[in-house]
LUMGUDO-862186 format. One record per atom (N, C-alpha, C, O, CB): x, y, z; atom name. Coordinates in Angstrom, 1 decimal, m for minus. Glycine has a CB too. Layout:
BEGIN
<rec <X Y Z> CA>;
...
//
This chain:
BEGIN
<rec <99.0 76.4 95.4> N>;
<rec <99.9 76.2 96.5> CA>;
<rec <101.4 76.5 96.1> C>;
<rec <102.0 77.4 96.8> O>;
<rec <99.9 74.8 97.1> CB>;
<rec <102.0 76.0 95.0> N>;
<rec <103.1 76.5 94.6> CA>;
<rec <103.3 78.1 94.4> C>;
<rec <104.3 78.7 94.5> O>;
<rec <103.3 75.9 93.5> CB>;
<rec <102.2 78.6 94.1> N>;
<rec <102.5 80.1 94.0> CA>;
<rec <102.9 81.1 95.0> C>;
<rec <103.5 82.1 94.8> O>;
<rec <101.5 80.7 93.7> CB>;
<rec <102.4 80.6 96.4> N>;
<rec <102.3 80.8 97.5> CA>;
<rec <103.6 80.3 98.5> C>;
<rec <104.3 80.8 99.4> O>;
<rec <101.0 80.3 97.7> CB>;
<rec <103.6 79.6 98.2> N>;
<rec <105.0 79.1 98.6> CA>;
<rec <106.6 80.3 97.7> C>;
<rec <107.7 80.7 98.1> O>;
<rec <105.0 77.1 97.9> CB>;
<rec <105.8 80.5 96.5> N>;
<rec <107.2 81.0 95.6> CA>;
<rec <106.9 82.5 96.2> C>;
<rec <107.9 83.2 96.5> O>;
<rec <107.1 80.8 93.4> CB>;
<rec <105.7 83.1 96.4> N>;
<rec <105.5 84.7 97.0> CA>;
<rec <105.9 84.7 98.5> C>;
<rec <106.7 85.6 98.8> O>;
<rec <103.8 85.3 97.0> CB>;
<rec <105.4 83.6 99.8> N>;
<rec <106.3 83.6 100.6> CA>;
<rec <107.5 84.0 100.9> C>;
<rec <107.9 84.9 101.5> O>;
<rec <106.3 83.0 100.8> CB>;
<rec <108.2 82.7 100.1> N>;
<rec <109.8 82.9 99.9> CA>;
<rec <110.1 83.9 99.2> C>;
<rec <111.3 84.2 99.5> O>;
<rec <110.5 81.9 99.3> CB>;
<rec <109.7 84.4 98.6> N>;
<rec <110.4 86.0 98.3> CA>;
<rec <110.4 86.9 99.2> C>;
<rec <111.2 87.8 99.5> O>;
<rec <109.8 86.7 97.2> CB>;
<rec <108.7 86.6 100.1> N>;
<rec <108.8 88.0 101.1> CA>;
<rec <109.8 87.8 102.1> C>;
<rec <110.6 88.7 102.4> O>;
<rec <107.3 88.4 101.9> CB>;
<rec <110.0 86.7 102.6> N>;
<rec <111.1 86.3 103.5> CA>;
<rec <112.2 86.9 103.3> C>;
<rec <112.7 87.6 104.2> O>;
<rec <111.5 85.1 103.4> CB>;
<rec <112.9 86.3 101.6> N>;
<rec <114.3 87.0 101.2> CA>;
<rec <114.7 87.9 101.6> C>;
<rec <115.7 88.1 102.3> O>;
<rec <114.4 87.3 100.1> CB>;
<rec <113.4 89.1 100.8> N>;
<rec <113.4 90.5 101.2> CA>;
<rec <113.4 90.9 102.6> C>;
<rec <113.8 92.1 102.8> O>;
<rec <112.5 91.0 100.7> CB>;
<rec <113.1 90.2 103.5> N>;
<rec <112.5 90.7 104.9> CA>;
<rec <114.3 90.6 105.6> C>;
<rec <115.1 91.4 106.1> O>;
<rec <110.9 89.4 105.8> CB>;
<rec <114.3 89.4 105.4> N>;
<rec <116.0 89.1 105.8> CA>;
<rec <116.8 90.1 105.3> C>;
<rec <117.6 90.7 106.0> O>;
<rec <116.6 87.8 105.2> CB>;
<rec <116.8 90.4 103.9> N>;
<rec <117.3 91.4 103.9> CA>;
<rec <117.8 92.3 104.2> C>;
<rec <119.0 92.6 104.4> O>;
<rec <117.1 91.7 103.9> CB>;
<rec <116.4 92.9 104.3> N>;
<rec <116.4 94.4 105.5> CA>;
<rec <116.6 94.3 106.9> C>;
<rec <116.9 95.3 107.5> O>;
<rec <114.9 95.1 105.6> CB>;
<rec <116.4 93.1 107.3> N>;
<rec <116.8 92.8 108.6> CA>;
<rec <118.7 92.5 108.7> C>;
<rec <119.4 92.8 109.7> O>;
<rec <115.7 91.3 108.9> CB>;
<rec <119.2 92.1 107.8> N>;
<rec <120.6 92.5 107.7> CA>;
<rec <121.1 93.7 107.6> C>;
<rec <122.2 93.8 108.1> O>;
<rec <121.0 92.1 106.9> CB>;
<rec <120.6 94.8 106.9> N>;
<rec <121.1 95.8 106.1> CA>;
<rec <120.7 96.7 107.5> C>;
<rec <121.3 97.7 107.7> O>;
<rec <120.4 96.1 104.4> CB>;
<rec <119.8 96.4 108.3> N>;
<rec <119.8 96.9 109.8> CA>;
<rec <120.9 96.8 110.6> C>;
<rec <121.7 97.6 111.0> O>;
<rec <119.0 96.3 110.4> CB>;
<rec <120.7 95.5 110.7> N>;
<rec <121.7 94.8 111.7> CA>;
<rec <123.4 95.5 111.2> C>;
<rec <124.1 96.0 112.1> O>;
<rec <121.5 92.9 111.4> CB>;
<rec <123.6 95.5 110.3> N>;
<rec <124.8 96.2 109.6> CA>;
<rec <125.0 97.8 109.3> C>;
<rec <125.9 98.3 108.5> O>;
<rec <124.9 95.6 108.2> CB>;
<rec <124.0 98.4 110.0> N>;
<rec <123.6 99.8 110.1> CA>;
<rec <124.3 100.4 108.6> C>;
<rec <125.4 101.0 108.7> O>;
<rec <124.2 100.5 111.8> CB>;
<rec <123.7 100.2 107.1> N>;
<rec <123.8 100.8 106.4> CA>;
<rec <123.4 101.5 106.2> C>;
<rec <122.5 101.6 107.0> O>;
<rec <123.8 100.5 105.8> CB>;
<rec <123.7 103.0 105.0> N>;
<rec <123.1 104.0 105.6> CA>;
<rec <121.7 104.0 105.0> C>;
<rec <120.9 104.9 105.4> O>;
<rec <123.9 105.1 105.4> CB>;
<rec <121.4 103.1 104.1> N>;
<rec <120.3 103.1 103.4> CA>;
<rec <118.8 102.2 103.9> C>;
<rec <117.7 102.4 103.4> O>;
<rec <120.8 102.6 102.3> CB>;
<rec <119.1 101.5 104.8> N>;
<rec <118.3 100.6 105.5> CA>;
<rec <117.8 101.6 106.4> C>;
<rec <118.4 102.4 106.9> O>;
<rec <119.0 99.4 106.0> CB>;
<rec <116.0 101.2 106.4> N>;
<rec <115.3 101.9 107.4> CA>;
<rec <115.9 102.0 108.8> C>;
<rec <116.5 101.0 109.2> O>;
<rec <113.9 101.2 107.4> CB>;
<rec <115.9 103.1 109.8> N>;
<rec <115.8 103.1 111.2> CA>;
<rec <114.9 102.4 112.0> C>;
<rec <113.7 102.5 111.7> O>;
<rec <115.8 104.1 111.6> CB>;
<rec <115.4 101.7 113.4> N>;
<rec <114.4 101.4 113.9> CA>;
<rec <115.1 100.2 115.4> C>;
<rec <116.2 100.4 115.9> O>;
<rec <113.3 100.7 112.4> CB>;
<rec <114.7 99.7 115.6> N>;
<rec <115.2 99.2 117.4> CA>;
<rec <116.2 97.9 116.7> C>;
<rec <116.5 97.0 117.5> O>;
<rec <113.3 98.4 119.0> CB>;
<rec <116.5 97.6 115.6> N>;
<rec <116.9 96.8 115.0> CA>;
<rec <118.4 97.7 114.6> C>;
<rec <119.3 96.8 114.4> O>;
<rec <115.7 96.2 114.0> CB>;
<rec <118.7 98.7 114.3> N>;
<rec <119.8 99.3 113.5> CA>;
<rec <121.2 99.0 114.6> C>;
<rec <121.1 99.4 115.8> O>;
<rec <119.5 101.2 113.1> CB>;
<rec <122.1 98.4 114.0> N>;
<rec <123.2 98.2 114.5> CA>;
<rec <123.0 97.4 115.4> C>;
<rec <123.6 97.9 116.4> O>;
<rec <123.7 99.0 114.8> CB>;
<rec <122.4 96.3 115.8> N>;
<rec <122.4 95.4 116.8> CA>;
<rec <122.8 94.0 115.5> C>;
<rec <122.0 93.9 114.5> O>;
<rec <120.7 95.4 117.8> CB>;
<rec <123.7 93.3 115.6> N>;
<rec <124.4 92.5 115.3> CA>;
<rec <123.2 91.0 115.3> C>;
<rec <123.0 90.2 114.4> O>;
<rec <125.8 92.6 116.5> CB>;
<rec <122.9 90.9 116.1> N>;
<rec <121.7 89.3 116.2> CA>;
<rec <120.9 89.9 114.7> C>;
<rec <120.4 89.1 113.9> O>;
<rec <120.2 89.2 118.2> CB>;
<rec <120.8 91.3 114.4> N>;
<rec <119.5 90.9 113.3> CA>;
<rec <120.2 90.5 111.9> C>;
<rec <119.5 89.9 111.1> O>;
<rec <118.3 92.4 113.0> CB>;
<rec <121.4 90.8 111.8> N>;
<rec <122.1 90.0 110.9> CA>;
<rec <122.0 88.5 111.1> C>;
<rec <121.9 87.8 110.0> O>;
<rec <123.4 90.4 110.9> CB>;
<rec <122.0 87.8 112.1> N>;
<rec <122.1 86.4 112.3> CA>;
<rec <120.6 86.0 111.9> C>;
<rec <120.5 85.1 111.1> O>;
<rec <122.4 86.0 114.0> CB>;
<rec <119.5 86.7 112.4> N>;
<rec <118.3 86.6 111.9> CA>;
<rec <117.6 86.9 110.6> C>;
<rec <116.6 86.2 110.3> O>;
<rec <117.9 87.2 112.5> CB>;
<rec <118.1 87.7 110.0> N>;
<rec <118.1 87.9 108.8> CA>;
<rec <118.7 87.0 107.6> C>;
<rec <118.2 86.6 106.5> O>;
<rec <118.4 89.0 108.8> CB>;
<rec <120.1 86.7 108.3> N>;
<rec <120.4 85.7 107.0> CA>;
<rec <119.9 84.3 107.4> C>;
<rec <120.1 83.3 106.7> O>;
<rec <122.1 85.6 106.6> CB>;
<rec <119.2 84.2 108.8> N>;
<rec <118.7 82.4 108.7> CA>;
<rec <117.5 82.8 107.7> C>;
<rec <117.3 81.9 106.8> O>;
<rec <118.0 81.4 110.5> CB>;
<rec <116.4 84.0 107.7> N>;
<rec <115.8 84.0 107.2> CA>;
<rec <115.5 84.2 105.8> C>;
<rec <114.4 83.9 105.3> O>;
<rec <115.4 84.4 107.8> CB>;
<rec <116.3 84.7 105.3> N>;
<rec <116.5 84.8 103.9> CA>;
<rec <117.2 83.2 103.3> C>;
<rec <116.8 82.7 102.2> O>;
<rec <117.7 86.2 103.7> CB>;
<rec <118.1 82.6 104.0> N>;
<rec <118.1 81.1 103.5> CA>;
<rec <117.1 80.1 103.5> C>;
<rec <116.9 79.1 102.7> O>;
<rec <119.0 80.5 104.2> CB>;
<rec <116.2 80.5 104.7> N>;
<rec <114.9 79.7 104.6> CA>;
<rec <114.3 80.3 103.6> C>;
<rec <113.7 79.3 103.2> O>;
<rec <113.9 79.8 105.8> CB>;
<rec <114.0 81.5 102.5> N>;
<rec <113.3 81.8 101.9> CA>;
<rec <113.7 81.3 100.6> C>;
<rec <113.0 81.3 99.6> O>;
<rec <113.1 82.8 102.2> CB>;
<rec <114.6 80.9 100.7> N>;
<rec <115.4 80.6 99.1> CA>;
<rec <115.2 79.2 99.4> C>;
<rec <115.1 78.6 98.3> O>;
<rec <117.2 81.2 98.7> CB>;
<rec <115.2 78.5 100.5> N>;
<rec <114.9 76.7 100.4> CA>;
<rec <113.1 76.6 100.0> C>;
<rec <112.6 75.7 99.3> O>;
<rec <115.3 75.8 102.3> CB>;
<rec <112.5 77.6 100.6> N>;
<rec <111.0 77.3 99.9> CA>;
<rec <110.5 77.5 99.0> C>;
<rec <109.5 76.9 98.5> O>;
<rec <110.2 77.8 100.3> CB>;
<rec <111.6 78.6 98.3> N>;
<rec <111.2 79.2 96.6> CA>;
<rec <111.9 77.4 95.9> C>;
<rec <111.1 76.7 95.3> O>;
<rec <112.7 81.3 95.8> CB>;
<rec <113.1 77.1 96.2> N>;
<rec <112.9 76.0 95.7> CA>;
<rec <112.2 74.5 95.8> C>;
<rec <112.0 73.7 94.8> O>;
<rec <113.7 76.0 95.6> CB>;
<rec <111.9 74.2 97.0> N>;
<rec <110.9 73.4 97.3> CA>;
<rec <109.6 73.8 96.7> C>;
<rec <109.1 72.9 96.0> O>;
<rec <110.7 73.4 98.8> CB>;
<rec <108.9 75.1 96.6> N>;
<rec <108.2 75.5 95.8> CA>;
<rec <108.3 74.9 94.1> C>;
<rec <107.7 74.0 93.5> O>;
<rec <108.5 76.8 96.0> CB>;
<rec <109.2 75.6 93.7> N>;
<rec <109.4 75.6 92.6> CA>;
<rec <109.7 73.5 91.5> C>;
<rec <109.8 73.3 90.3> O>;
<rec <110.7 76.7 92.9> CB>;
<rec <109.8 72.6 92.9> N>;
<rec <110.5 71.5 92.5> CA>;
<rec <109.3 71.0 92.2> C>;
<rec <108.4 71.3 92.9> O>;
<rec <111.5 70.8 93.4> CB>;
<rec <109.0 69.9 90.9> N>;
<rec <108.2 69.4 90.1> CA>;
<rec <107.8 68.0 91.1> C>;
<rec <108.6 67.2 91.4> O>;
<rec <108.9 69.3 88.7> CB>;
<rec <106.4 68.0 91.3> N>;
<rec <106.1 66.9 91.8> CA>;
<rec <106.2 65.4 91.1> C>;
<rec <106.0 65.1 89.9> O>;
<rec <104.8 67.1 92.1> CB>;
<rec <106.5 64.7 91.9> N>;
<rec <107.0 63.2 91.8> CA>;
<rec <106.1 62.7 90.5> C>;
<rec <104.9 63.1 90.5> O>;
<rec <106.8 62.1 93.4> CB>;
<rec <106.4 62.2 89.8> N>;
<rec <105.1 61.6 88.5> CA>;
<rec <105.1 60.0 88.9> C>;
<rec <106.1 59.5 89.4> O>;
<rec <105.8 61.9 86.4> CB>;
<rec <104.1 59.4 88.7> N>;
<rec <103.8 58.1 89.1> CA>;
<rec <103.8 57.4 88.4> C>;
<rec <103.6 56.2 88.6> O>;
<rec <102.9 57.8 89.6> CB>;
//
């Protein structure tokens, strides 16, 4: 389960990403109904912060008893 959680949250990162680098119409970021529209930056960086809270929820050592 931790592994899965830590590969999730990476794909997220990345996905946000690219979903910024859209939104911010770089010239290097794929084309597509997303380039230069301003919300996918908003979308992208909620989603890339969600992905970095799961890599560490992931990552955080279960409670010992």
């Amino acid at each position: 389960m931790r592994s899965a959680g830590i590969v999730l949250g990476g794909v997220m990162v990345l996905g946000g990403l690219v979903w910024m680098a859209q939104g911010l119409n770089l010239p290097y970021a794929p084309k597509s109904f997303m380039t230069a529209d301003r919300l996918w930056i908003l979308i992208g960086a909620a989603t890339s912060v969600t992905g970095v809270v799961l890599i560490g929820w992931a990552r955080q050592r279960p409670f010992s008893r």
